[in-house]
Residue, then its C-alpha position, 0 to 999 in steps of 0.5 A: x500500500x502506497x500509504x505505509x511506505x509514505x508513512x516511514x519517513x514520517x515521525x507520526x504517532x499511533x492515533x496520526x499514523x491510524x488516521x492517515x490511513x484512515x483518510x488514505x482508505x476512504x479517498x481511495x474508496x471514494x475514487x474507486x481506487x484499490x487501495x493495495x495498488x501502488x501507482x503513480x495517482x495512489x502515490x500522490x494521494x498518499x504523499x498529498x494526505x501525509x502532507x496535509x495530516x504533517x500540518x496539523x489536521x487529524x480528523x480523517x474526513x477532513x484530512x480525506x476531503x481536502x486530499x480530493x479537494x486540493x487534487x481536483x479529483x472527482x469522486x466516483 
């Protein structure tokens, strides 16, 4: 999974680390994207979610709505 390999260089702890993934499932859920492949757009996702969880946010939904937002991505 794109997120976890991410997640390595990260100094997050157990709850962030929990809702990063969080946020990561759910936007690849409402793309209709696997979240297992590793791609270049799942890629970007993740590094997208991590950078936005790295300023501050810990709510997944808001973390996973922003991700999409900033990305221009239409939901599925």
């Amino acid at each position: 999974m794109a997120i976890h390999r991410l997640l390595q260089d990260t100094t997050f702890g157990p709850a962030e680390i929990k809702a990063v993934i969080t946020a990561y499932d759910d936007a690849c859920r409402a793309l209709k994207l696997a979240a297992e492949r590793s791609d270049p757009i799942t890629k970007i996702l993740a590094a997208k979610i991590i950078e936005i969880a790295k300023g501050g946010e810990r709510d997944p939904a808001k973390i996973c709505e922003a991700a999409l937002r900033e990305m221009h991505l239409p939901r599925a």
